[in-house]
C-alpha positions as CSV (number, residue, x, y, z in Angstrom):
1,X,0.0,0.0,0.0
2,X,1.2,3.9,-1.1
3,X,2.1,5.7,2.2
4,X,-0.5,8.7,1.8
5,X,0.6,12.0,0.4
6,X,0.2,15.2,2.8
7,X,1.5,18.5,1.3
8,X,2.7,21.8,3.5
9,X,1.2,24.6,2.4
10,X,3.1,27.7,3.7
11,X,3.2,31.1,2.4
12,X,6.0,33.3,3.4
13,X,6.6,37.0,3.3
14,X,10.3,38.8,4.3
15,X,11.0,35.3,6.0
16,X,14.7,35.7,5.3
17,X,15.8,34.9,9.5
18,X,13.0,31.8,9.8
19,X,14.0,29.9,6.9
20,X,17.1,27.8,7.8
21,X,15.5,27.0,10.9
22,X,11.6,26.0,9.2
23,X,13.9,24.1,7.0
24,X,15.5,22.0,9.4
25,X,12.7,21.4,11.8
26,X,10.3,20.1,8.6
27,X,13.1,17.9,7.2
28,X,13.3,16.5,11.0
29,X,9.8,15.7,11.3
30,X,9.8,13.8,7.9
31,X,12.5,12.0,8.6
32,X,10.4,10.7,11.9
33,X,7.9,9.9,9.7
34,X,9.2,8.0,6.9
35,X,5.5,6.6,6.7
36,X,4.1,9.6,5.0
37,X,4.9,11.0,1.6
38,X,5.9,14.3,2.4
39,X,5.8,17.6,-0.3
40,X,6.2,20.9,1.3
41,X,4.3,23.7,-1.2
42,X,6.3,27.5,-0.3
43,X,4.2,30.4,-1.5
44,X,6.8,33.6,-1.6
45,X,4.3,36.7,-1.4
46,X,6.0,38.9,-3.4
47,X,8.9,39.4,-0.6
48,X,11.6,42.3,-0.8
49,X,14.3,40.3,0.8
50,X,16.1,37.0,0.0
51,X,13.2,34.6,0.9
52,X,12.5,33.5,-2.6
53,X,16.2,32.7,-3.8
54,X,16.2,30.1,-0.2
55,X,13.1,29.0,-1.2
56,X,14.4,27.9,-4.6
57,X,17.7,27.0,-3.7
58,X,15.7,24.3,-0.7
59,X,14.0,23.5,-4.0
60,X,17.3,22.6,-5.5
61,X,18.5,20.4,-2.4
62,X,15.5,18.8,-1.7
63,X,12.7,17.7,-4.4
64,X,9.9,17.1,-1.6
65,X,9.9,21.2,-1.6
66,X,8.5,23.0,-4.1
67,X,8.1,27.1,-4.7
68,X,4.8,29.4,-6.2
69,X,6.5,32.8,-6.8
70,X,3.6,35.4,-6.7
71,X,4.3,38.9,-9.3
72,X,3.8,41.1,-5.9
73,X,2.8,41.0,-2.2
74,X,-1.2,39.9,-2.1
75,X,-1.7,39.1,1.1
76,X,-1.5,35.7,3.4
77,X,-5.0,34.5,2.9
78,X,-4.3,34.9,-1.3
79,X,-0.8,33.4,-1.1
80,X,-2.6,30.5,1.2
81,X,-5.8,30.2,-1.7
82,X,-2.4,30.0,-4.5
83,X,-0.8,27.2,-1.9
84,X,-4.5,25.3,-1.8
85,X,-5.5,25.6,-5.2
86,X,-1.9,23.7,-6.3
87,X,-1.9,21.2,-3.7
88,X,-5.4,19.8,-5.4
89,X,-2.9,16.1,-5.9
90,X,-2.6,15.0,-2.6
91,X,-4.6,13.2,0.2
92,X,-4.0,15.7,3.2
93,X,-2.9,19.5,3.2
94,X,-1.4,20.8,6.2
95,X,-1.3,24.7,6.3
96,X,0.3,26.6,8.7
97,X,2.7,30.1,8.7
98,X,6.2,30.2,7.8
99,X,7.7,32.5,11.3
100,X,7.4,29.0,13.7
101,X,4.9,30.2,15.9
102,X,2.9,26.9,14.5
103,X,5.5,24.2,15.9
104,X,6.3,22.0,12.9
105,X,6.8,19.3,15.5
106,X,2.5,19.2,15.7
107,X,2.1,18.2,12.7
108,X,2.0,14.4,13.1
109,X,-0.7,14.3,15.8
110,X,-2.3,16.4,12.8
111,X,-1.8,13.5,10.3
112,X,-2.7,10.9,12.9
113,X,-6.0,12.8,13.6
114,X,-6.7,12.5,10.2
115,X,-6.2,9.0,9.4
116,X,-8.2,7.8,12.2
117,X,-11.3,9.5,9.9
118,X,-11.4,13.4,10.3
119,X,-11.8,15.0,7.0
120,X,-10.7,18.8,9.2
121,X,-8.3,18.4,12.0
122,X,-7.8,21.8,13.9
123,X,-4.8,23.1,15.6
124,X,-6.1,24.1,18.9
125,X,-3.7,27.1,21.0
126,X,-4.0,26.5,24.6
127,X,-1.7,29.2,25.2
128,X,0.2,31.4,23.0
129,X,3.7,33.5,23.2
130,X,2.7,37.0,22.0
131,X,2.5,39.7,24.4
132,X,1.7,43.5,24.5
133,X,-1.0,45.1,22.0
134,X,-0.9,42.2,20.0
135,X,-1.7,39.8,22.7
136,X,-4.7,42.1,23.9
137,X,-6.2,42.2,20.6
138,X,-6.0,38.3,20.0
139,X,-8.2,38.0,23.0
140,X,-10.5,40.1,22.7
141,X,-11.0,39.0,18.8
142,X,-11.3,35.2,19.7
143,X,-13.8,36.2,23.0
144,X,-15.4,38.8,21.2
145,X,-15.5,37.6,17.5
146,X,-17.4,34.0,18.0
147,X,-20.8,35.9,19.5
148,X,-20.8,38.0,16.5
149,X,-20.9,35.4,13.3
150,X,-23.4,33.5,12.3
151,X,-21.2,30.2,11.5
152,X,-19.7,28.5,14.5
153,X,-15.8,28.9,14.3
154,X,-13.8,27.2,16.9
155,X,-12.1,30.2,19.4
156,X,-8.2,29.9,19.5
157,X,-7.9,28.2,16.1
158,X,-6.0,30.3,13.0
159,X,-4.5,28.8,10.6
160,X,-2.6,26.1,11.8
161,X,-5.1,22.7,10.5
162,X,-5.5,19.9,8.1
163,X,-7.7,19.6,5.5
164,X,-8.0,16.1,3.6
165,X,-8.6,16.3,-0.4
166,X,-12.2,16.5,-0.6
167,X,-12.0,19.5,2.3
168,X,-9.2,21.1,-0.3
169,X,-11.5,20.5,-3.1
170,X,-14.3,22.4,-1.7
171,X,-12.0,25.1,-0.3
172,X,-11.1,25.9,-3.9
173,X,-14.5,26.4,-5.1
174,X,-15.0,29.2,-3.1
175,X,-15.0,32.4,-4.9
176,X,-14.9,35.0,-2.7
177,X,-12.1,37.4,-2.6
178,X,-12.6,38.7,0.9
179,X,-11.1,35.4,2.9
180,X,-11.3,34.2,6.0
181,X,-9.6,31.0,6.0
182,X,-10.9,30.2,10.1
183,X,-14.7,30.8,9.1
184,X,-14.7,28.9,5.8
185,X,-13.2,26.1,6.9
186,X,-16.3,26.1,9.6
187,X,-18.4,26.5,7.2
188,X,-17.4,23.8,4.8
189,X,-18.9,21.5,7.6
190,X,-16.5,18.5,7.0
191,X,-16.3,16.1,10.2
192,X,-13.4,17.2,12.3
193,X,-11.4,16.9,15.3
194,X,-9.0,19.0,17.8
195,X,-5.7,18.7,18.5
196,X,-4.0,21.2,21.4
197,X,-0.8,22.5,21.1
198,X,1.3,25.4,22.5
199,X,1.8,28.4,20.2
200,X,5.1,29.6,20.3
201,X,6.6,33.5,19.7
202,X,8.6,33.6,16.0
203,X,11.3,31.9,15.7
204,X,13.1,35.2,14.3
205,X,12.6,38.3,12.9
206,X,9.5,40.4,12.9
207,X,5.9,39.9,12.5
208,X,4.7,40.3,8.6
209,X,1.5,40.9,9.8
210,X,0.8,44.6,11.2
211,X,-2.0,45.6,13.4
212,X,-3.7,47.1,10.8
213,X,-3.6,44.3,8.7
214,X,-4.8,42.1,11.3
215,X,-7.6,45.0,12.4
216,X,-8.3,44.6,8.5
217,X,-8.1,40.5,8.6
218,X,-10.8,41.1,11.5
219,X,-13.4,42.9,9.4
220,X,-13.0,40.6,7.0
221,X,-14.0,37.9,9.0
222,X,-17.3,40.1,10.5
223,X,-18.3,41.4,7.5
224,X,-18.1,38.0,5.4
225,X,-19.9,35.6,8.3
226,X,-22.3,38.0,10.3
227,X,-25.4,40.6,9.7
228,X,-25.2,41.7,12.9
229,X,-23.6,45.3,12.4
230,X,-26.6,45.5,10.1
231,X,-29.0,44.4,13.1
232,X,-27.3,46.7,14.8
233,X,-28.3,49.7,12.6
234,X,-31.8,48.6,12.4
235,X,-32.5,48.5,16.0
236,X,-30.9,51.3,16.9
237,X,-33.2,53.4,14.1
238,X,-36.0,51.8,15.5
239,X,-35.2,53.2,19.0
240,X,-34.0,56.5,18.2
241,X,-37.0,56.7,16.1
242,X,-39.4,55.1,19.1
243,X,-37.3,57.6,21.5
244,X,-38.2,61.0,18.8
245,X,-42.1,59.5,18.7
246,X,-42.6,59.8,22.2
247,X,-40.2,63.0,23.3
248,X,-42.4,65.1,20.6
249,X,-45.8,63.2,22.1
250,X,-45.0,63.9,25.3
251,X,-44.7,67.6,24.8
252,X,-47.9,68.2,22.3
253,X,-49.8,66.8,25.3
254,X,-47.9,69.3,27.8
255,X,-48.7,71.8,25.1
256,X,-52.5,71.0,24.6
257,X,-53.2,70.6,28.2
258,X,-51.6,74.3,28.5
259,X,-49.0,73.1,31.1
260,X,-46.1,74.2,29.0
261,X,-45.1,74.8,25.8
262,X,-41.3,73.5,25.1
263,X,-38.3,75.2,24.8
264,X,-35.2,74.0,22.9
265,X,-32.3,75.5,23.3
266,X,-28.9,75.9,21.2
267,X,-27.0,73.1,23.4
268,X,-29.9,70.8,23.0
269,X,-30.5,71.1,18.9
270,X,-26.4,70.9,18.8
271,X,-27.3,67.9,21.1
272,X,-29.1,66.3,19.0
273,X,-27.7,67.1,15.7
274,X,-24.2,65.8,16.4
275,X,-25.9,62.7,18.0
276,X,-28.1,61.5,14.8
277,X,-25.5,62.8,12.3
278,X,-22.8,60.4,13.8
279,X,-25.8,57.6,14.0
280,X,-25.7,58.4,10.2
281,X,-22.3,58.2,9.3
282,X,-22.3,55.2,11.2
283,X,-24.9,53.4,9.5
284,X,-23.2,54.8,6.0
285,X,-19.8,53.6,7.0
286,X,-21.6,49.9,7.8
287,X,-23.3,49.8,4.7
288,X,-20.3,51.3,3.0
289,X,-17.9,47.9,4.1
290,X,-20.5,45.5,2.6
291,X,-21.1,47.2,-0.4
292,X,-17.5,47.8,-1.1
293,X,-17.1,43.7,-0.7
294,X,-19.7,43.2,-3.1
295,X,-18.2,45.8,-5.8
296,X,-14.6,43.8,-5.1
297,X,-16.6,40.8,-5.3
298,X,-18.5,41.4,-8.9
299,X,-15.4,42.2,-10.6
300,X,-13.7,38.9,-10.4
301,X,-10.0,40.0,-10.4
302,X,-8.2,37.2,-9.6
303,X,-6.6,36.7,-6.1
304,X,-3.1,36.4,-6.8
305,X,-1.3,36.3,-10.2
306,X,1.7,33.6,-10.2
307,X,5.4,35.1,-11.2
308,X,6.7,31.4,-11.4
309,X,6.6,27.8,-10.1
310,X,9.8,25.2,-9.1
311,X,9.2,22.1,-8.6
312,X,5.8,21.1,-10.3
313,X,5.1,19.1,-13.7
């Protein structure tokens, strides 16, 4: 019997510092796993630095690694689409980031998971390394964020997972261009399983994620897997406009029972301006982040555009 075929997919951006290191630590799990067919699938995002002559020159040591060169920078959840869409030949994809916060060393109890029937095995965090701003925001997204989609997406799960060939399959007929990889791969609704691991602060270098990019990744995921900002809007209409109804009631009746006729003054019509003015803008700048996904959406650009390929037929 064929050992089964499992791919890496991992995109990499600037990774210059983390590559020896991902290098070594991949080609000592496979070696501890001589039962697997192993392929590792490197997506360079369009990096500025020396990531994409290593990657090619690993390409050139080692045939089990193989390179996607993207024409420009578009993005982790379009370089991991480019990794999916070109790892359609193999039983099991394993995707994960390139900086070792996602311990290469998981990824067996990944494949084991799988072969005893899982078609979506998640990488589980039960505690993670980051600190600071970062840290703060990362709980407060995975508290927060689960109460506000409508899909039910594991909290303390990223990218870190496996996904077996029918789970790829669908993946790739997804067409949105607004991704986020966590909430589709809940939604696909494959059986899955858990496995807990330790996430771990990069291995070197900086993060090629910033905050706003990760504020952006955020919306992405609200905006793509919940109504409820535009709930939101409608209920607070409805009680601004229930609150207006009964303020102006309640003073015709003081005025037709003579007990006082109302005055407004400057503060209070500033009051009141600013208040349903921002309401406004508000609502506009809701509606304004759907409706820009749908015109991104509608004019099919592609996701990423390929610069070249090592290593496949």
């Amino acid at each position: 019997m064929n050992p089964p075929k499992v791919a890496l997919v991992i995109p990499a951006f600037n990774e210059t510092p983390v590559l020896p290191e991902l290098f070594a630590r991949l080609d000592g799990v496979f070696a501890g796993r001589p039962d697997v067919a192993w392929s590792v699938i490197l997506i360079d995002d369009g990096s500025r630095d020396a990531t994409a002559a290593m990657i090619a020159a690993q390409c050139g040591r080692d045939p089990r690694y193989r390179m996607i060169g993207l024409s420009r920078n578009f993005g982790f959840q379009a370089a991991l689409m480019a990794g999916l869409e070109h790892a359609v030949e193999f039983d099991a994809v394993v995707t994960m980031d390139a900086d070792l916060q996602d311990p290469p060393e998981v990824i067996p109890q990944l494949v084991d998971a799988w072969r005893q029937g899982a078609s979506v095995v998640l990488a589980v965090r039960r505690s993670r390394a980051e600190s600071g701003l970062r840290r703060l925001g990362f709980e407060v997204f995975h508290r927060v964020f689960g109460r506000l989609v409508d899909v039910a997406i594991e909290r303390n799960t990223g990218t870190f997972g496996l996904l077996d060939r029918a789970a790829v399959a669908a993946f790739n007929h997804l067409p949105e261009a607004h991704r986020f990889f966590p909430g589709l791969r809940a939604w696909l609704g494959f059986p899955r399983t858990d496995v807990l691991y330790d996430r771990k602060d990069r291995a070197a270098g900086q993060p090629g994620q910033s905050i706003v990019r990760l504020v952006r990744y955020a919306l992405d995921g609200l905006f793509s897997f919940s109504r409820l900002p535009l709930r939101l809007l409608t209920l607070c209409g409805l009680f601004i406009a229930g609150l207006g109804f009964a303020v102006g009631l309640f003073f015709i009746v003081r005025r037709l029972m003579g007990i006082e006729i109302a005055q407004v003054g400057f503060t209070t019509l500033v009051t009141l301006v600013l208040f349903l003015g921002g309401v406004q803008l508000i609502g506009i700048g809701v509606l304004g982040e759907y409706l820009g996904r749908v015109y991104d959406e509608v004019k099919r650009r592609p996701n990423y555009i390929v610069r070249q390929r090592i290593g496949f037929e």
